[in-house]
Residue, then its C-alpha position, 0 to 999 in steps of 0.5 A: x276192217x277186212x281187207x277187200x280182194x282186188x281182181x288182181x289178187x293171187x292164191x300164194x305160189x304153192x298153192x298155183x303149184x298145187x293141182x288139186x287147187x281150184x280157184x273158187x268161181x264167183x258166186x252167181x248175182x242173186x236176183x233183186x226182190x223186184x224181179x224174183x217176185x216178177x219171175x215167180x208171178x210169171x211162172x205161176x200165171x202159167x201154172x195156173x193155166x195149165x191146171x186150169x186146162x187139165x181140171x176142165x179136161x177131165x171134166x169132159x174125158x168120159x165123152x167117148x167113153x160112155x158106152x164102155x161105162x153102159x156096157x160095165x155097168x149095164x145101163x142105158x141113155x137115160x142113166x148116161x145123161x143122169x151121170x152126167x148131169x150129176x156132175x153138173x149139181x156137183x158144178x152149180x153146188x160149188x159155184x154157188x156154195x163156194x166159188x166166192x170164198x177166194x175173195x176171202x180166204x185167197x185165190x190159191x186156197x180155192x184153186x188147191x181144194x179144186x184140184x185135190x177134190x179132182x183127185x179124189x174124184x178119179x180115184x173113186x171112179x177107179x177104185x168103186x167099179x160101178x154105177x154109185x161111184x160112178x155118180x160119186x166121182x162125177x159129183x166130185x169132179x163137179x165140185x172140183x170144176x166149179x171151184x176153179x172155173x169161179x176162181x182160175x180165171x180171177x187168179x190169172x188177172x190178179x198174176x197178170x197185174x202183179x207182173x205187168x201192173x202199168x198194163x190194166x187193160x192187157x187182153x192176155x188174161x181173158x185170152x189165156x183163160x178162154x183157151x184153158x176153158x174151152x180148150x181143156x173141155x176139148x182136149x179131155x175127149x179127144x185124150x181119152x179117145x186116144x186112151x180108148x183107141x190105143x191102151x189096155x183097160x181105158x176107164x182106169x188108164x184115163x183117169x190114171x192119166x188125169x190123176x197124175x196130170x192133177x197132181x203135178x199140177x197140184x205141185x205148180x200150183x202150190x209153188x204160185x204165189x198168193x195174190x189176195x192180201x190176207x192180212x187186210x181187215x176184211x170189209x163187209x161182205x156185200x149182198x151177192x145176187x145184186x142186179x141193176x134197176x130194170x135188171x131182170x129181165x135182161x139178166x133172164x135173157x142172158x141166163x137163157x143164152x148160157x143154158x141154150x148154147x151149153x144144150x148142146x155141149x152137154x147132148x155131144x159129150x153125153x150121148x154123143x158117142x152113141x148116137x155115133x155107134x148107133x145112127x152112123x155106125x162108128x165104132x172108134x172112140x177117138x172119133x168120138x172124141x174127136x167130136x167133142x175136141x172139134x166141138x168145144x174147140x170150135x166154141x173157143x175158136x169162135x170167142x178168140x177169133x170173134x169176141x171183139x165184136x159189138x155186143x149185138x153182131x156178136x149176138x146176131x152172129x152166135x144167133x145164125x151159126x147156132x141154128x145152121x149147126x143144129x140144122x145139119x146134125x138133124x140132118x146128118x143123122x137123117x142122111x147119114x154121114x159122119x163128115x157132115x156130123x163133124x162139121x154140124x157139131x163144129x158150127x154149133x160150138x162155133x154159135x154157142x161159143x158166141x151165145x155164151x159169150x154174150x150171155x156173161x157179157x149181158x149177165x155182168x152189165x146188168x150185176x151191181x159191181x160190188x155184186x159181179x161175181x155173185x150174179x155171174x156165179x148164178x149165170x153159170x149155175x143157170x148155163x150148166x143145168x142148161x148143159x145137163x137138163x135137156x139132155x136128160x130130156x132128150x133121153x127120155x124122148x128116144x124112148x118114144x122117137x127115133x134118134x132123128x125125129x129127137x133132134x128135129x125137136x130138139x134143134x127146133x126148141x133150142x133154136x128158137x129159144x136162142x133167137x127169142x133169148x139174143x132178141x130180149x137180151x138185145x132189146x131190153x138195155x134199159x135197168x127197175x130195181x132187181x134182185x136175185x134171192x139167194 
């Protein structure tokens, strides 16, 4: 049996005299099993919030930079909320095609594919300099969004659970994924505004900056544990478009909140920057940008501040402030002014914020639990064609009106449409038997 050094033990006497001897240094506690799987689980929570944030970020970077695209590629409004919306199929093909797969195949499988199809997109729109690879890489980007929108915020709970199993009810996952949500569709504009202001060549530097931001996330993701055991014998895929009985009705509410809180998203981050050049005669970018950051930034802020609320006043809150801020643009483009722009655009993301909130709230009560995420899945498909249709709409009508007369109606018809939406959604509590088709 070899013998065990004391803390007494000594090198020999010639070897103290040697100056080249180094005693050895203990070699550092390695940490037990338990915590090690505690410590990558909680990096990864972190890394999957930061990509979470960065994919979301480039899905809205083009905002200020759509008159830069018109003027290369000589188009007009119409053709800039056409690109835009193509992101929006790209978006409502992978949550309904593909964003349920993470159940299956693992959460990580899902969120890589989502990043390296970012990728992809943003070399498309640096290498194909025109109006098809315009599309192409919108597409993509969309494709890449809706598989980490259906899946980043699932993967978070699951790395939240693993660490703190004992804490099943913490708000933090809902938290962290709201933030990275809606404060990367802020912080995208704002980004790329800065690009624009400030850098040379600002549609190829931006999506440098986000390829690079993408692969580094890429890199933590890949080093973030899977949380879906793939060993499990895998059970019978449930029916996906489940409702409740009596359910439809109030699903279809739910799916009218989503479309008519994200209208308004997809009018600023499309035309946004030009109705700013053209009506209130600014030329900076990074105001533009500034727009959308306040924009999405508000919607966020709205949900963290006030997404406690009861159902109904949080509903009866979003159905208030939304009108008001769609009031005020209509007016600060009538009379205007950039300062009055800039809060109208903040108090309308404030109430879609809301809207929206309740709308999946609304959604996911009247889904059958084994079929959530499918019903939810199509709750998004519905909110996105509601972020990119009407713009499209609102392009054709500047044919015919001018900019304000456009969003008088505009303001008017989602206005309504939101109080008519948060009036069934809140009225029709009861569930008769109801199912989507897929």
């Amino acid at each position: 049996m070899p013998a065990v050094p004391t803390p007494l033990s000594l090198p020999p006497a010639e070897a103290l005299d040697d100056p080249t001897h180094r005693i050895p240094a203990p070699a550092p506690a390695e940490l037990p099993p338990r915590a090690r799987r505690r410590a990558l689980h909680t990096t990864g929570f972190w890394f999957v919030a930061v990509a979470f944030t960065v994919l979301m970020a480039f899905g809205t970077a083009p905002t200020p930079l759509w008159p830069l695209y018109e003027a290369r590629d000589h188009f007009g409004a119409t053709t800039v909320t056409v690109a835009y919306a193509s992101m929006v199929v790209g978006a409502a093909a992978a949550f309904l095609g593909l964003g349920h797969l993470s159940d299956r195949l693992g959460r990580r499988r899902i969120i890589v594919p989502a990043l390296l199809v970012g990728i992809v997109a943003s070399v498309v729109l640096i290498l194909w300099r025109d109006l098809p690879g315009l599309i192409a890489g919108r597409i993509l980007n969309g494709v890449g969004l809706g598989l980490m929108a259906s899946t980043a915020t699932t993967y978070l709970h699951d790395l939240h659970h693993e660490v703190r199993p004992d804490r099943t009810g913490s708000v933090l996952p809902g938290i962290v994924a709201t933030a990275a949500n809606l404060g990367g569709l802020a912080s995208g504009p704002l980004i790329a505004g800065a690009a624009a202001e400030w850098l040379p060549a600002p549609l190829i530097t931006t999506q440098a900056i986000f390829t690079l931001a993408m692969a580094v996330c890429l890199a933590l993701v890949l080093c973030t544990p899977e949380t879906v055991d793939l060993e499990l014998p895998a059970a019978e895929p449930p029916r996906r478009f489940v409702l409740r009985p009596g359910g439809r009705r109030a699903f279809g509410a739910a799916g009218a909140l989503g479309a008519f809180a994200f209208a308004i998203l997809g009018l600023i981050s499309s035309l946004g920057a030009s109705v700013l050049h053209g009506t209130l005669h600014t030329d900076s970018h990074l105001v533009a940008g500034l727009a959308a950051f306040l924009m999405f930034g508000s919607a966020a802020t709205a949900q963290l501040v006030l997404g406690r609320l009861p159902l109904p006043r949080l509903l009866t809150v979003g159905a208030v402030v939304f009108p008001v801020g769609l009031v005020l643009c209509a007016v600060a483009l009538y009379h205007p002014a950039l300062w009055l722009y800039l809060v109208a655009v903040s108090l309308s993301g404030a109430g879609s914020g809301l809207l929206f909130k309740g709308g999946v709230e609304r959604a996911g009560a009247v889904a059958e639990p084994a079929s959530r995420a499918g019903v939810l899945a199509v709750f998004f498909v519905v909110a996105y064609l509601g972020m990119g249709l009407p713009s499209v709409l609102f392009s054709i009508a500047l044919r015919h009106f001018a900019v304000q007369t456009a969003m008088i109606g505009f303001a008017t018809a989602l206005s309504c449409g939101a109080v008519v939406s948060v009036i069934v959604a809140l009225r029709d509590r009861a569930p008769g038997p109801g199912e989507l088709s897929a």
